[in-house]
N, C-alpha and C positions, 0 to 999 in steps of 0.2 A: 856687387850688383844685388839690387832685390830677389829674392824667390816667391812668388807668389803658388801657394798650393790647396788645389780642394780635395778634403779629406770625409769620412764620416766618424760621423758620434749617434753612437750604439742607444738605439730608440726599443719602443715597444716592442716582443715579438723578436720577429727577421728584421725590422724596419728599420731606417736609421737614416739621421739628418746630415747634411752636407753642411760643412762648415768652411771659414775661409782661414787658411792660416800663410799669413802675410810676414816674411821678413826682411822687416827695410835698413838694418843699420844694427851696429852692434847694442847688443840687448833691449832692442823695438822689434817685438812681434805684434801684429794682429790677429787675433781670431774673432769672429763674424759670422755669427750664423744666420744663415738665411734661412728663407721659408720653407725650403724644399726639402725633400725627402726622398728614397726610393724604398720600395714597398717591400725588398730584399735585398740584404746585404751581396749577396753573389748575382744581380743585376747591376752592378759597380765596377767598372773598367780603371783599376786602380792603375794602369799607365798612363791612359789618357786621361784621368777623372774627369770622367762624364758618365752617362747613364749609356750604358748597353742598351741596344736597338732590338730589345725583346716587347713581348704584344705586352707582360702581367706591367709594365711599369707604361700605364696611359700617358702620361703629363713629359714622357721622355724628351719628346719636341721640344717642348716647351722650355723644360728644364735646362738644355741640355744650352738652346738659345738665350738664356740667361746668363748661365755662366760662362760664355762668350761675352756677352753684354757687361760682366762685371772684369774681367778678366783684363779689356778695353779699356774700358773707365780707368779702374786703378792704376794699369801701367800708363796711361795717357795723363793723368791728373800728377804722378813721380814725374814724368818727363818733364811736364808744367813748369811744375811749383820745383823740384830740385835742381833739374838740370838746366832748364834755362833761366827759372829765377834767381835759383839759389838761396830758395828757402826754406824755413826748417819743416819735413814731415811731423805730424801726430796722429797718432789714434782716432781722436774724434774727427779731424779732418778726412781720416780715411773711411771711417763710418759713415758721417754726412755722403762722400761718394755713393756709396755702397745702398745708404738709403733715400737716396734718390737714383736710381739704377730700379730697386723694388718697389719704387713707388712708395713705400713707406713718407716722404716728407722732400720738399722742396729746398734746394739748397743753393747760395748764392757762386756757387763755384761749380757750375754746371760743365760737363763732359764734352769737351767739343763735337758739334753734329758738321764731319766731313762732309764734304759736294761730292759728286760723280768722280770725277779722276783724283782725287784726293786719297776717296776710300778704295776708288781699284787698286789704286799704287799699295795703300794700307794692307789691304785686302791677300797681296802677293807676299809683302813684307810677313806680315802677324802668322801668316797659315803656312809657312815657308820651317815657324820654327814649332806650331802649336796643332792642335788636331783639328780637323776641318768636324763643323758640326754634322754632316752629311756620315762622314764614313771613320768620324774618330782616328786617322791617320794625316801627316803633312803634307803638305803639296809635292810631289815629287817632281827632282827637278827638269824634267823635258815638259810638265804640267806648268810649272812655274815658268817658264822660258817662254811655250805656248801663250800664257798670258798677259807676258810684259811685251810681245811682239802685239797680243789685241790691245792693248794699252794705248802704244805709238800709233795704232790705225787710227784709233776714236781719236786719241791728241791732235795728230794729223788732220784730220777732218773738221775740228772744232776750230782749228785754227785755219787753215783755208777756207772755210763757209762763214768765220766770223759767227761761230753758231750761238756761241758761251752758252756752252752745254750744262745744263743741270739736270735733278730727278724731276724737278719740276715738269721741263721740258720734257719728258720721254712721255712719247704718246705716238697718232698715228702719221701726224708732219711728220716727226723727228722720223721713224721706222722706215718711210718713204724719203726721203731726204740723203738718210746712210745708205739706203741702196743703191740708189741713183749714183750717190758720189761714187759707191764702191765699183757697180757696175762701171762706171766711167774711168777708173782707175786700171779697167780690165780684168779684173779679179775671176777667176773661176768661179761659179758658182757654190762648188763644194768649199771653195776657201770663207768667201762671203757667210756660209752657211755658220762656220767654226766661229768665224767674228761675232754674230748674234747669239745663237749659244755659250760663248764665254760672256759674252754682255749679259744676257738674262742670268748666268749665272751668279755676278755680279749683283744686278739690281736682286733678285731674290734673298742675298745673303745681307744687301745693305736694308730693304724690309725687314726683315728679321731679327737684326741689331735697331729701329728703329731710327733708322737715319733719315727716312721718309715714310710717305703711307701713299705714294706712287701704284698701283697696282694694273696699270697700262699694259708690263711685259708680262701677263697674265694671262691676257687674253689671245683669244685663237688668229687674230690676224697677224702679232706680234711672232710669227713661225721663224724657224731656220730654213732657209733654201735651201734644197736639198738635189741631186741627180746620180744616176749611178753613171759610173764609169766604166768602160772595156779594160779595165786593169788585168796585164798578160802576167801569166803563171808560167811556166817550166815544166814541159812534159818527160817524162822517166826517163826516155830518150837526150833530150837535149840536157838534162843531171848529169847522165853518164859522160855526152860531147863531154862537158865541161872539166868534171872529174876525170877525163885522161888527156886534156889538152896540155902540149908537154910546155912546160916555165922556163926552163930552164936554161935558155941560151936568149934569152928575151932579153934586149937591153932596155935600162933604165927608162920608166915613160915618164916624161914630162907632163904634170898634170896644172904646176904651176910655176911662180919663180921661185919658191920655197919649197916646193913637192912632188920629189920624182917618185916614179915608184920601182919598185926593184924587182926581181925575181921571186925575191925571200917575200917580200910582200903580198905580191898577187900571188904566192901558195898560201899564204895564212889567210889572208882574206877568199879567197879560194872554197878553203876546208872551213869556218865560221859559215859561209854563207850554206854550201852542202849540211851541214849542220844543222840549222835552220830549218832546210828543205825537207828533209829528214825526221825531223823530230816537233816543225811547228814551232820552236820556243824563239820568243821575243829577242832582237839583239840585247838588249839590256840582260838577259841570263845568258843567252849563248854566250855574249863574249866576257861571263867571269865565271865558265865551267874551270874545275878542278878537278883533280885526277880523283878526290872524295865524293866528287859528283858521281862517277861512274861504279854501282856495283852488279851484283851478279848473281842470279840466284836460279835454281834450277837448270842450273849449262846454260842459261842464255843472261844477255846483259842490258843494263839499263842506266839509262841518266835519270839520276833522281836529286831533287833541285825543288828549292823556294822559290814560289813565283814572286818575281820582284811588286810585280804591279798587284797584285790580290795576297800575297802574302799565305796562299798556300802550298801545299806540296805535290808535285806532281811527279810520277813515276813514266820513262818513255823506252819503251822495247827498241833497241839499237838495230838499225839493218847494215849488211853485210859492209857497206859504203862506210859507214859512221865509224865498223868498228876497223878496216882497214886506215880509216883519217887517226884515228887514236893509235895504231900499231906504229904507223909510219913516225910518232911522237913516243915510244915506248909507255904509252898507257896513257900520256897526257894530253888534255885538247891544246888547240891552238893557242898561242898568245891572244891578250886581248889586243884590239885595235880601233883610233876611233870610227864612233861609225860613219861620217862621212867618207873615210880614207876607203872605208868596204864599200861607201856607193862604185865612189870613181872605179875601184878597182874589179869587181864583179863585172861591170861594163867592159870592163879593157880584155878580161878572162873571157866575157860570155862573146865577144869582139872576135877575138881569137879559136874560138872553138864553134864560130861558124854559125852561131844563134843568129841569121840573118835576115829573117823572114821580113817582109813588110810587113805592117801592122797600119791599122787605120785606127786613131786614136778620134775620139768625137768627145768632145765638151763643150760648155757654154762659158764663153768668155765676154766679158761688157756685153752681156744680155744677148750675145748674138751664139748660134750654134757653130760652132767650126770642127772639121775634119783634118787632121792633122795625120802626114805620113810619116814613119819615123822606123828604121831596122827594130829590131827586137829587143837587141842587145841597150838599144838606147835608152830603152823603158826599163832594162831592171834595175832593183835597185832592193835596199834589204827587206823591204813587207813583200816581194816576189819572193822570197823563200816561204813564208808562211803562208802564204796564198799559194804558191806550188804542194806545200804539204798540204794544206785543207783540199786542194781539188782533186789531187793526185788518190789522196786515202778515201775521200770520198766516192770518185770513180772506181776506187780496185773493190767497192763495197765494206769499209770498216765502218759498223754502225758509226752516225753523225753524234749519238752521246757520248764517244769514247774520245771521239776524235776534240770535239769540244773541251773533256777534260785539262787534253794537253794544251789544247790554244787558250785556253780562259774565257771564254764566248761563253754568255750566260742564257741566252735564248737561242734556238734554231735562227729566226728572223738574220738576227745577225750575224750570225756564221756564214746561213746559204748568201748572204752579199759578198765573201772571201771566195767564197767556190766560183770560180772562173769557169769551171764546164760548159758548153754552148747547151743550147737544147737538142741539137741533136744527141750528145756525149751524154745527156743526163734522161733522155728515152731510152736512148739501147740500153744502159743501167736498170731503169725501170723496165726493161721487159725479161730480164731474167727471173724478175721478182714469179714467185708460183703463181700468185692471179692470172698471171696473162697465157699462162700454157696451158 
């Protein structure tokens, strides 16, 4: 298989040009240098090669959406001409690509310009294995899944409205048109919201590869619906129910016709979920702790762990709970488990230890408001761990920056949407504060 790689060659100074170095077949390389440059060699992200997302390199955008743009082209124009023509690659042929990509010169063997669901499908494929221009990392795959599920809505809809949807078409019909259908489909409001958001995500990125000059999803009409939700949290009390509800003479529950669940099971999902609650950390890290995760310093102990999703590290002070869940394993966390098996299963534990309250659930469904009753137990599910740690730690008073560290929440805004507190829960907090005495 080809490798296609960008590299630099050592310019003026710090500075230095990005070049292409293409290998398509035994002893065919190309090298291609383009116009670009970064203004310092240590502004160069030699994993991703791309340009680091620092202020001294201005043209980084820019850049950065170019070498996506050529990266496309090349491997699109191999696919072409090798694998479905079955013709021979060259150098100048791969050049011509290249310089018409830079505008440099017009060339008869032009870059196919993808439509609308052509380049989303692309879009998931190409950044599944390459670095997204945005954040120089791959789509991860509950991101990638996320947007092959918004793929089949817009398909769906193009095909039942008879829409034959293009970029062309996106404007304020189409914007009013997808809503309607959505609305009419029943959709939550907050789900509707993620579908336009993964769309504009979309059109922004196929702007930017110039696959159109659309600039519709730009503008302010063009929003995400948005609502908040009463999503229920876990109070220290109902942690503990949970954590001494006894498992162990539970017979097997039937969750499907392939999927009982066991004893052994609702303790492991059990102790992941307490976990969680505990410490804030994402099912995606909770459930690949290892006994290396956990050390210890100053008599007390800690999970310390790479955040999957941000890719930094974070250190979590262990309470008495977490480290009895790890004793009960001589040192070790739970197995991992998938995460749906922890929805069903938290439900049937949190069932069992009496988390029974009613609950009035309100959203907006097909445009309409509805109040939905539903036990307590119904509603949890694994983001009620993390949302029980953010309210929980926020109420006993741990500064809201600390607590952020561990959830990865980058603004206040966002976090206080996790804190489930009512207002009265989040006055009596503010009145211990010294102001008010």
């Amino acid at each position: 298989m080809p490798k296609l790689s960008f590299k630099l060659r050592h310019a003026k100074g710090n500075a230095a040009s990005i070049i292409i170095v293409y290998n398509y077949g035994k002893e065919k390389r190309l090298r291609y240098a383009t116009k670009y440059r970064v203004q310092n060699k240590k502004n160069w992200n030699a994993n991703t090669e791309r340009v680091k997302n620092v202020i001294e390199e201005l043209d980084r955008v820019e850049i950065n959406g170019k070498l996506d743009q050529l990266q496309l082209a090349i491997n699109s124009f191999y696919g072409n001409r090798v694998i479905k023509e079955g013709k021979e690659l060259t150098d100048d042929l791969l050049k011509d690509v290249c310089d018409k990509v830079l505008g440099r010169k017009q060339v008869e063997d032009e870059v196919e310009k993808l439509e609308l669901l052509e380049f989303y499908k692309w879009y998931i494929d190409f950044y599944q294995k390459n670095p997204l221009m945005s954040s120089g990392k791959v789509l991860a795959k509950g991101t990638a899944s996320t947007y092959k599920n918004s793929r089949k809505i817009l398909k769906r809809f193009n095909e039942e409205q008879n829409y034959r949807i293009s970029f062309e078409k996106i404007g304020q019909k189409f914007y009013r048109d997808f809503l309607k259908w959505l609305h009419e489909k029943d959709y939550s409001t907050n789900y509707i919201g993620t579908q336009i958001k993964n769309l504009k995500t979309i059109l922004n990125a196929s702007l930017e590869l110039e696959h159109h000059d659309n600039r519709e999803h730009l503008k302010k009409y063009f929003k995400k619906p948005y609502e908040e939700v009463n999503h229920v949290y876990l109070t220290p009390d109902e942690l503990e129910n949970i954590y001494n509800v006894e498992l162990k003479n539970i017979k097997p529950i039937k969750i499907s016709k392939s999927l009982y669940l066991t004893p052994e099971q609702l303790d492991t999902a059990r102790d992941l979920f307490l976990i969680s609650a505990n410490t804030g950390l994402r099912v995606s890290d909770f459930n690949r702790l290892a006994k290396n995760n956990i050390i210890e310093a100053e008599g007390k102990k800690f999970i310390q762990i790479v955040i999957k999703k941000t890719q930094k590290p974070v250190t979590v002070p262990l309470k008495t709970m977490v480290i009895n869940i790890l004793n009960k394993r001589n040192g070790h966390p739970p197995k991992k488990m998938p995460e749906q098996h922890i929805n069903y299963a938290i439900k049937e534990v949190a069932r069992l230890a009496k988390v029974d309250s009613d609950e009035i659930l309100e959203r907006t469904e097909g445009g309409i408001k509805k109040q939905i009753s539903k036990k307590k137990y119904e509603l949890i599910g694994n983001h009620s761990a993390r949302r029980s740690y953010s309210s929980n730690a926020y109420l006993a008073g741990v500064p809201i920056q600390d607590i952020m560290l561990t959830t990865g929440h980058k603004n206040e805004r966002t976090f206080l949407l996790y804190v489930k507190a009512s207002s009265l829960q989040r006055a009596i907090k503010t009145a211990t504060h010294p102001f008010f005495n």
